[in-house]
GUGULO-994597 format. One line per 8 residues: number of its first residue (from 1); their letters; for each residue x, y, z of N, C-alpha, C, CB. Coordinates in steps of 0.05 Angstrom, whole numbers. Glycine has a CB too. Layout:
# residues N
NUM) a) X/Y/Z/X/Y/Z/X/Y/Z/X/Y/Z  ... .
***
This chain:
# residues 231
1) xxxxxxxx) -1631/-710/234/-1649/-697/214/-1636/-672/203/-1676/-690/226  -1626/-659/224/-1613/-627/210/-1597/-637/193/-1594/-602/229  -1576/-662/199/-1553/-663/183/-1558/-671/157/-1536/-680/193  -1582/-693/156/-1595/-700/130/-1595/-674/119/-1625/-714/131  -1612/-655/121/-1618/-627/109/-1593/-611/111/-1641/-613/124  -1572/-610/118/-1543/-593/112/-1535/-611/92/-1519/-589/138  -1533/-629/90/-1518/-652/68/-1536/-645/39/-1524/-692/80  -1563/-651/50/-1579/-644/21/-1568/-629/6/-1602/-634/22 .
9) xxxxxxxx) -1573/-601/19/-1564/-567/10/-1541/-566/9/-1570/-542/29  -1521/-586/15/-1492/-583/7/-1492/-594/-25/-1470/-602/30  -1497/-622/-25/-1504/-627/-59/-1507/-612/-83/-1526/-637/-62  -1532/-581/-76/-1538/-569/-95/-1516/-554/-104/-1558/-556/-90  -1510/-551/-133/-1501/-547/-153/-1510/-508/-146/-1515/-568/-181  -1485/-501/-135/-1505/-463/-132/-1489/-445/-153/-1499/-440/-91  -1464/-455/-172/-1454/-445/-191/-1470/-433/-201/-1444/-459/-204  -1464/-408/-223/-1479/-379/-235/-1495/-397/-251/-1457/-351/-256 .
17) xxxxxxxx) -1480/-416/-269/-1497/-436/-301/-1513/-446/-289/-1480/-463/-322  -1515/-458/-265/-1533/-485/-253/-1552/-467/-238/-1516/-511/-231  -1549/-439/-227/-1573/-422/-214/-1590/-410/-247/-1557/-388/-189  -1574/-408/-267/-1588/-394/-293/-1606/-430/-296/-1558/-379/-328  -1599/-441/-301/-1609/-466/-311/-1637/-475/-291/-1582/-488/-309  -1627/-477/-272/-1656/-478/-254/-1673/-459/-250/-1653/-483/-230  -1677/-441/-262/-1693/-405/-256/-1713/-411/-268/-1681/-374/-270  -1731/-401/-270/-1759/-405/-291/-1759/-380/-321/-1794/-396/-266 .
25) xxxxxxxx) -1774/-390/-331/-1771/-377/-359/-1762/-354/-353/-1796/-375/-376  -1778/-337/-337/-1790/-307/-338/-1755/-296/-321/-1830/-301/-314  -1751/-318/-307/-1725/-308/-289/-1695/-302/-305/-1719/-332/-266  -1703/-327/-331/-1684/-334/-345/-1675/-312/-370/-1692/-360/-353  -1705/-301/-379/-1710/-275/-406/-1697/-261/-380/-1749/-263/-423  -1701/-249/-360/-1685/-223/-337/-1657/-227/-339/-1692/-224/-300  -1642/-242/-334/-1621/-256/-334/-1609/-254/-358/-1626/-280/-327  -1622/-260/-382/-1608/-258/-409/-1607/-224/-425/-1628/-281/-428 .
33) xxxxxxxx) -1634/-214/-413/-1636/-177/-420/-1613/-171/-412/-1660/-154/-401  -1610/-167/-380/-1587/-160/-368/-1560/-164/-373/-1589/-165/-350  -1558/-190/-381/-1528/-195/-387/-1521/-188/-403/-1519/-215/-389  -1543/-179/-438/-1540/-169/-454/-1533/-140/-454/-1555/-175/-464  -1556/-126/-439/-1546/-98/-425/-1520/-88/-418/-1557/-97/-403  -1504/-107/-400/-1481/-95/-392/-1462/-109/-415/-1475/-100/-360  -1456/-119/-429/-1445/-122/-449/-1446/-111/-470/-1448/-138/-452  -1466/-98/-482/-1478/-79/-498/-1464/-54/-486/-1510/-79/-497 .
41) xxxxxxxx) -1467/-49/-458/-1464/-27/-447/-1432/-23/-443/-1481/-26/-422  -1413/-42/-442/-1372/-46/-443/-1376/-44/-471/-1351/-82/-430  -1396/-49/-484/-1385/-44/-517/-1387/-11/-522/-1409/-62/-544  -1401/3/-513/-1399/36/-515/-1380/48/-501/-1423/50/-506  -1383/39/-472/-1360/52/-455/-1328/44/-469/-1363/39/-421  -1322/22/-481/-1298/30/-497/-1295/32/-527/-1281/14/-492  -1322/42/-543/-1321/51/-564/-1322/87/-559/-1342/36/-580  -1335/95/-537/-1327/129/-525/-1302/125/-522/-1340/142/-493 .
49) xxxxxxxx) -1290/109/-500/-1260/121/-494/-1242/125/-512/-1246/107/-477  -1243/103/-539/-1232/103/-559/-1237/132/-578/-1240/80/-569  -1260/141/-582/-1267/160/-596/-1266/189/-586/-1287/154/-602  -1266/184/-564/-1256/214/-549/-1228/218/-548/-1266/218/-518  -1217/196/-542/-1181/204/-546/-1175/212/-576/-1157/173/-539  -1192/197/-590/-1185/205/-618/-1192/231/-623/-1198/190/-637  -1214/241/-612/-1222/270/-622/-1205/292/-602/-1259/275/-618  -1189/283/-582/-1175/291/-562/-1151/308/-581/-1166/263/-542 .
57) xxxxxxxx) -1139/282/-586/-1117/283/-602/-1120/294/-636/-1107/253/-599  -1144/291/-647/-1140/315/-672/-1148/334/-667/-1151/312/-697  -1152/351/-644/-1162/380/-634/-1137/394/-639/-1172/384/-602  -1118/370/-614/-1086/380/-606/-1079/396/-633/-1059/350/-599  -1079/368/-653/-1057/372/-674/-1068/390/-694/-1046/346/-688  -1098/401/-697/-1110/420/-715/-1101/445/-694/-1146/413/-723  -1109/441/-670/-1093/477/-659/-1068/486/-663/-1091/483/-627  -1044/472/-662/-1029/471/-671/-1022/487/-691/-1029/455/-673 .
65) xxxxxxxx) -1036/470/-718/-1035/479/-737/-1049/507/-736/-1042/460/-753  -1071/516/-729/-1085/534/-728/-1070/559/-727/-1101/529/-710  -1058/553/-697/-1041/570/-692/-1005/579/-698/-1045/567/-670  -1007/562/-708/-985/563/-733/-975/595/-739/-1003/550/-765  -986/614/-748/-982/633/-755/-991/635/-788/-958/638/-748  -991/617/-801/-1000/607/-825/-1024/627/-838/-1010/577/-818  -1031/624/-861/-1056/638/-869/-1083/624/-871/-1052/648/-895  -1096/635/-848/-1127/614/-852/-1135/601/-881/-1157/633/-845 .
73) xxxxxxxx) -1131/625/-904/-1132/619/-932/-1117/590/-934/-1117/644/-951  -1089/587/-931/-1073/571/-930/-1089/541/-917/-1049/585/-915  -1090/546/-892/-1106/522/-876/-1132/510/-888/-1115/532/-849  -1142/532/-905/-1171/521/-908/-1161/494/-938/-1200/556/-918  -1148/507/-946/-1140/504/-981/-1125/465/-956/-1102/544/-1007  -1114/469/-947/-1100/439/-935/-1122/420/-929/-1082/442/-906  -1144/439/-908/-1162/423/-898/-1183/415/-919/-1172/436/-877  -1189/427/-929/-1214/419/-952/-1245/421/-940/-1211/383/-962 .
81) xxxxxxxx) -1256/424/-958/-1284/422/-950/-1302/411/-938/-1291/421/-959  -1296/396/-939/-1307/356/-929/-1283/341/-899/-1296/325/-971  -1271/357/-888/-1251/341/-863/-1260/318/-849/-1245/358/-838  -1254/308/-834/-1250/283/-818/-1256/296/-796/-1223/268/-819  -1235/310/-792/-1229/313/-758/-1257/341/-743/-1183/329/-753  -1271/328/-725/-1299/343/-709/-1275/374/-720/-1308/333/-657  -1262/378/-708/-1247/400/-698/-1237/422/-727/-1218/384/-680  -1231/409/-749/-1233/417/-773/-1259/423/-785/-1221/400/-786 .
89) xxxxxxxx) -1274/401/-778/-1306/411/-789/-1309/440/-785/-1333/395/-770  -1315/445/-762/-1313/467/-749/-1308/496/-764/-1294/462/-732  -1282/488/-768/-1267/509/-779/-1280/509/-806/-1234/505/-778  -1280/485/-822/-1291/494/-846/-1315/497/-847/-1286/482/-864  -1333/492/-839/-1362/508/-838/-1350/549/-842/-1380/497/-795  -1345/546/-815/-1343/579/-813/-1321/592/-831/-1335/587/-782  -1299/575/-854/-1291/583/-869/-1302/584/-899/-1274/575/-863  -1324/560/-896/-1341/563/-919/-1363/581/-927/-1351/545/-921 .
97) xxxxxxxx) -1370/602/-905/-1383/611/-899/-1377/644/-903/-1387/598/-879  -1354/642/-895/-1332/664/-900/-1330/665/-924/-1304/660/-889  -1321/652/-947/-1320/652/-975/-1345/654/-980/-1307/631/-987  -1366/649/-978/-1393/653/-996/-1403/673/-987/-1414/633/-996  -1392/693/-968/-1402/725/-963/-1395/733/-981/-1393/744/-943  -1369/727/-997/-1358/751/-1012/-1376/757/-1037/-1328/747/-1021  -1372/781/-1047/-1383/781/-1075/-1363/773/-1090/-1393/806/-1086  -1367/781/-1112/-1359/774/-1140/-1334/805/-1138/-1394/774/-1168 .
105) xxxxxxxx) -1339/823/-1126/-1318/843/-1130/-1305/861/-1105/-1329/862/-1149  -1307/828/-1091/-1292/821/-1064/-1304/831/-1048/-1265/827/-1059  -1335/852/-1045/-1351/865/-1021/-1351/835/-1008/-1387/881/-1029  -1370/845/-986/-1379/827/-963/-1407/834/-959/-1362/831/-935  -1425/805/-961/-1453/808/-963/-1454/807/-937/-1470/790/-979  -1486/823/-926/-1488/837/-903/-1497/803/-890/-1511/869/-902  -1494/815/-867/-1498/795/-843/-1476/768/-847/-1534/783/-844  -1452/772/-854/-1437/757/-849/-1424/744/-822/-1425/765/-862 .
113) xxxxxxxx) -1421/760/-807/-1418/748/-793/-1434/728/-769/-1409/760/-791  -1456/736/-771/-1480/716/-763/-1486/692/-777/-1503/730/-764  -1476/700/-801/-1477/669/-812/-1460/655/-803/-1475/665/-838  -1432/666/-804/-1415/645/-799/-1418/632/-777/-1391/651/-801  -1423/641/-752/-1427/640/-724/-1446/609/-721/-1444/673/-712  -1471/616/-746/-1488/604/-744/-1478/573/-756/-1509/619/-755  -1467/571/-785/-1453/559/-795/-1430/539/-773/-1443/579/-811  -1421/553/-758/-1402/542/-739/-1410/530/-711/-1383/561/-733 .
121) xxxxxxxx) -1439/541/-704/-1458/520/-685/-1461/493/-693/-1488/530/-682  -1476/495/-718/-1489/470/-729/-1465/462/-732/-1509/469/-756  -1449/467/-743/-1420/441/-737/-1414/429/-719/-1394/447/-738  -1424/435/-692/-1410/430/-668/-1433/415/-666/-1399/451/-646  -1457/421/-665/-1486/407/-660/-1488/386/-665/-1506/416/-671  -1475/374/-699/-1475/351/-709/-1448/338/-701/-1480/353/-736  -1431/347/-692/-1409/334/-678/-1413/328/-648/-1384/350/-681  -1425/341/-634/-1429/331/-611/-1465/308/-604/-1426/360/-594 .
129) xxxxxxxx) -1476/306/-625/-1490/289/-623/-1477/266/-631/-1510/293/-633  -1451/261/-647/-1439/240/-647/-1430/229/-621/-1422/243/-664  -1417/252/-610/-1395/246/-595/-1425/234/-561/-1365/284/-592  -1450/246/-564/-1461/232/-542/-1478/207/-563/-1482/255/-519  -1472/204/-581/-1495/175/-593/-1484/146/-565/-1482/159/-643  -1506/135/-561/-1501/113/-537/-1496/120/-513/-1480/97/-541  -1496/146/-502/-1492/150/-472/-1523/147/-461/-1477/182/-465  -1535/153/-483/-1579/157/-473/-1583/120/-465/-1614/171/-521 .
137) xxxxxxxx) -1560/97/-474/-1568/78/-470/-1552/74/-448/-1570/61/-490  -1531/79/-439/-1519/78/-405/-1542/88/-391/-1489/100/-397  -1553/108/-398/-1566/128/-374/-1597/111/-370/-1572/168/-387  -1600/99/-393/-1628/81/-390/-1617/56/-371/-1643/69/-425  -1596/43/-375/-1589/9/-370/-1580/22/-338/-1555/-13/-397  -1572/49/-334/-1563/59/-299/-1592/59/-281/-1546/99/-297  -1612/70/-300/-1628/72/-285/-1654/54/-287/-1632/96/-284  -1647/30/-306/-1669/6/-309/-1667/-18/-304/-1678/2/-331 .
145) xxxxxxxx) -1642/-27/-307/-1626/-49/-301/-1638/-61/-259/-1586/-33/-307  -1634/-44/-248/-1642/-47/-212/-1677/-54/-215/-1637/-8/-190  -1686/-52/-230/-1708/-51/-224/-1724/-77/-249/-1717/-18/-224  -1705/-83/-270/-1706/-104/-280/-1705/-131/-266/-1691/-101/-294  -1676/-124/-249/-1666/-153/-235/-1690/-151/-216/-1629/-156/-218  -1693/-134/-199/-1720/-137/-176/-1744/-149/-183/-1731/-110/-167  -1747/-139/-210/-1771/-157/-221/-1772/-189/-220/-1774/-150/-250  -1741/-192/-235/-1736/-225/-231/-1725/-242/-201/-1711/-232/-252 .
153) xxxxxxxx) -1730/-214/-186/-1727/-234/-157/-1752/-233/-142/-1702/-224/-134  -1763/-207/-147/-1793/-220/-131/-1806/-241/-151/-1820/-194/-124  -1798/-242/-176/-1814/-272/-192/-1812/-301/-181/-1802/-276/-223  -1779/-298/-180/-1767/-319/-163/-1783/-334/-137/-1743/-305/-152  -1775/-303/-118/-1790/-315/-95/-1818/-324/-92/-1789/-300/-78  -1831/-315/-117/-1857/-323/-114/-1862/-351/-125/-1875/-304/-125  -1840/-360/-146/-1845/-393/-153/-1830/-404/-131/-1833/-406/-185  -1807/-391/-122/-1800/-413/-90/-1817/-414/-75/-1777/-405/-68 .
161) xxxxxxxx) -1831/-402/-57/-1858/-402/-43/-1880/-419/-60/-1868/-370/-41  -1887/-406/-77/-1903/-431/-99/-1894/-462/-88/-1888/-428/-139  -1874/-466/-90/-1853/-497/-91/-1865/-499/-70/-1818/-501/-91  -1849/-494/-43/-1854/-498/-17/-1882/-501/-10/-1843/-480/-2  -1905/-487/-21/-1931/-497/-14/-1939/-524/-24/-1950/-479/-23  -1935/-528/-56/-1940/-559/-69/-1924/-574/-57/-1935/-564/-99  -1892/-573/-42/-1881/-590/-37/-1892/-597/-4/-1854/-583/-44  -1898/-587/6/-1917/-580/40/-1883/-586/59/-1954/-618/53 .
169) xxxxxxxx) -1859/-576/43/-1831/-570/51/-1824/-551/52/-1814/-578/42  -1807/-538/79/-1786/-506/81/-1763/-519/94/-1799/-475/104  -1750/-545/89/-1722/-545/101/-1714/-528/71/-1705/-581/110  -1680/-533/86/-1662/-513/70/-1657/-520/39/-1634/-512/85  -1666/-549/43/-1657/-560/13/-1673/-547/-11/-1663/-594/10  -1697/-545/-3/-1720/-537/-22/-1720/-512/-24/-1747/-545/-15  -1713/-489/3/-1714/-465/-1/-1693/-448/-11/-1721/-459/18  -1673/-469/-5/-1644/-441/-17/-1642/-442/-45/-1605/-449/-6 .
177) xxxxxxxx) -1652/-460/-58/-1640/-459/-94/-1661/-431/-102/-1651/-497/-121  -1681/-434/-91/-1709/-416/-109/-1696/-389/-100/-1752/-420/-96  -1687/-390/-77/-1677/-354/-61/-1649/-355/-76/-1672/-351/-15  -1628/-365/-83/-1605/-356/-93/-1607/-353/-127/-1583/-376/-83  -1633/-363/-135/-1633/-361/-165/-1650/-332/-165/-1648/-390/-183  -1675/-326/-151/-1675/-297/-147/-1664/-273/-139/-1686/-295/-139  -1640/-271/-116/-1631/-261/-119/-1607/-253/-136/-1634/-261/-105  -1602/-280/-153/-1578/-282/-176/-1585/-254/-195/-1581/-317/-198 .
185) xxxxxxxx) -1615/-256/-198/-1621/-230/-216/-1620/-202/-204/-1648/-232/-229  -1626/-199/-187/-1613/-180/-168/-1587/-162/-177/-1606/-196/-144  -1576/-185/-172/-1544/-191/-175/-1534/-173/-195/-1536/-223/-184  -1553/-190/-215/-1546/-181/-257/-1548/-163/-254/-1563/-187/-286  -1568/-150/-246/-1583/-124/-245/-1561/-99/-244/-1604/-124/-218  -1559/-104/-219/-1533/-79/-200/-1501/-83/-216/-1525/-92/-154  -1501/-109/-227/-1471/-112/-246/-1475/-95/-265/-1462/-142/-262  -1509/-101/-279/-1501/-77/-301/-1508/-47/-304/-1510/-85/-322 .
193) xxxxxxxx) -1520/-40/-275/-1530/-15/-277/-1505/-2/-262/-1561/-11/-264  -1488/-4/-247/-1466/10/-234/-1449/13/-254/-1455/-3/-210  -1438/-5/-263/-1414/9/-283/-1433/23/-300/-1390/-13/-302  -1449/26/-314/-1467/38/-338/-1470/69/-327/-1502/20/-341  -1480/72/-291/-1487/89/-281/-1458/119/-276/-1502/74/-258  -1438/103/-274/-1404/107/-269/-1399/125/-292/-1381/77/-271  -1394/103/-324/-1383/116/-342/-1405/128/-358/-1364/99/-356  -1429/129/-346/-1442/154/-355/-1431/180/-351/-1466/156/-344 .
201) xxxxxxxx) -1428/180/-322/-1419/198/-311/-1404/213/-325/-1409/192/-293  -1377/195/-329/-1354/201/-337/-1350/209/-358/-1343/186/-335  -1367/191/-384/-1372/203/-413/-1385/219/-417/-1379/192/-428  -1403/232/-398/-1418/249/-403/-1401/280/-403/-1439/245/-384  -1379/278/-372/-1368/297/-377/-1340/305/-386/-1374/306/-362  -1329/285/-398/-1309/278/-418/-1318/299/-450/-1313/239/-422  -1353/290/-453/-1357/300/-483/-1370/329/-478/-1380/278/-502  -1372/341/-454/-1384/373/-441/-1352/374/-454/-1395/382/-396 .
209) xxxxxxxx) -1332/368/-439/-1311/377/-442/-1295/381/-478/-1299/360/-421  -1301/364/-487/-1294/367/-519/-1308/385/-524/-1300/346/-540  -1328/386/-528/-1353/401/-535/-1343/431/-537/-1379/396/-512  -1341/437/-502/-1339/460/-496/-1299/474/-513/-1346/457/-457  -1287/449/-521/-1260/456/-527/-1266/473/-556/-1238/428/-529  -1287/452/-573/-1297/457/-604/-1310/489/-600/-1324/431/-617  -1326/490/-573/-1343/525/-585/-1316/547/-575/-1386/538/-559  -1306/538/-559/-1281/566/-554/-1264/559/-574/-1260/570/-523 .
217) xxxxxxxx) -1264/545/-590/-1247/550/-617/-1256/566/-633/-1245/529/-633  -1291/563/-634/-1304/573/-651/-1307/605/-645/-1328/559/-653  -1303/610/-623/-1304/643/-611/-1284/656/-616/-1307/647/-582  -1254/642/-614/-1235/654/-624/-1233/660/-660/-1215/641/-612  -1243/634/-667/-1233/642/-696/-1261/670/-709/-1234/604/-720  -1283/663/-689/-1298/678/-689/-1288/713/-691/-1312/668/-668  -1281/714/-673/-1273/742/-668/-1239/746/-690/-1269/746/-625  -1229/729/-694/-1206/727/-716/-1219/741/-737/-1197/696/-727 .
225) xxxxxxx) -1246/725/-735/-1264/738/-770/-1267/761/-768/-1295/729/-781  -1280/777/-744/-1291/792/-742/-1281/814/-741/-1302/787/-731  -1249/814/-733/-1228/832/-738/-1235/839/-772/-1195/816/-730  -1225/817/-786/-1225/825/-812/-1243/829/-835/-1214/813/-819  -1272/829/-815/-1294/839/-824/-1290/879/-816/-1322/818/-807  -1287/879/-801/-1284/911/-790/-1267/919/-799/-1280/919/-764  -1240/910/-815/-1224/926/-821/-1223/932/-853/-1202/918/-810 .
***
């Protein structure tokens, strides 16, 4: 008799497609959220890594230039009004800002330098809400994903149990498919909430770190101005 029932349960098909295929609806929508989730979720984590090296690398090459020795006048007139690069924005905010103090017979309208200051926040404000757009969906899929798949395994176990009462059977044949397709979602669950939960982490303080590169730019050129406001 046991061997009948090891042979049975050897038959079943326990492959990932053939546990999705035998799941019940409700197991199957958990299963399909999730898989979408962490796939959704490798599509951000390497559209950040991509976009932070990029903003990495035009900081480099605008400090550079910055520090050039060059004439901010000079830099601004290259950079233009409208830049590309987070790190140029920056600068031209607080250089555009700089030019519209002046008068007409070159004074300086009062509270200039608070504007610019201010001028050169909101640059960074709207550059760093780029630079976190899609991390609020890691931080949701880290901390919803575990408790998604749980849902689809106590569902599970409750149509395997279901089974086993209509069938008036608990050998192994009847009971292991319903328990390995519930805990399959389990499974999904923790695949997609750990890496999600990881390069949150990581992107989160990858873009503290840009962030924080853009406002000490802004303090130095800050106080650059502010020399030549006092003198």
């Amino acid at each position: 008799m046991e061997t009948e029932i090891l042979a049975s349960a050897q038959e079943i098909d326990f492959s990932f497609f053939a546990l999705f295929l035998r799941a019940t609806l409700i197991v199957k929508l958990v299963m399909l959220l999730l898989l979408a989730a962490s796939f959704y979720s490798w599509a951000i984590i390497v559209t950040k890594f991509i976009q932070y090296r990029k903003a990495r690398a035009e900081a480099a090459v605008f400090d550079q230039s910055f520090w050039s020795g060059n004439p901010l006048d000079e830099l601004f007139d290259d950079v233009g009004p409208s830049p590309d690069s987070p790190s140029e924005k920056v600068f031209a905010a607080g250089m555009l800002e700089w030019r519209r103090s002046h008068k007409a017979d070159g004074g300086l309208i009062g509270g200039a330098q608070s504007r610019i200051d201010r001028s050169m926040d909101v640059a960074i404000a709207k550059e760093a809400e780029g630079l976190n757009k899609g991390l609020s969906f890691l931080a949701t899929v880290a901390s919803s994903a575990p408790f998604i798949g749980l849902f689809g395994t106590v569902w599970g176990i409750m149509h395997s149990f279901i089974e086993i009462a209509q069938q008036q059977n608990t050998n192994l044949a009847v009971v292991a498919p319903g328990i390995a397709e519930a805990l399959f979602a389990t499974g999904l669950g923790l695949l997609a909430a750990i890496p999600a939960l990881i390069f949150y982490n990581k992107l989160t303080a990858d873009s503290d770190g840009i962030v924080a590169g853009w406002e000490a730019f802004a303090d130095e050129f800050a106080t650059i101005l502010s020399r030549q406001l006092d003198s």
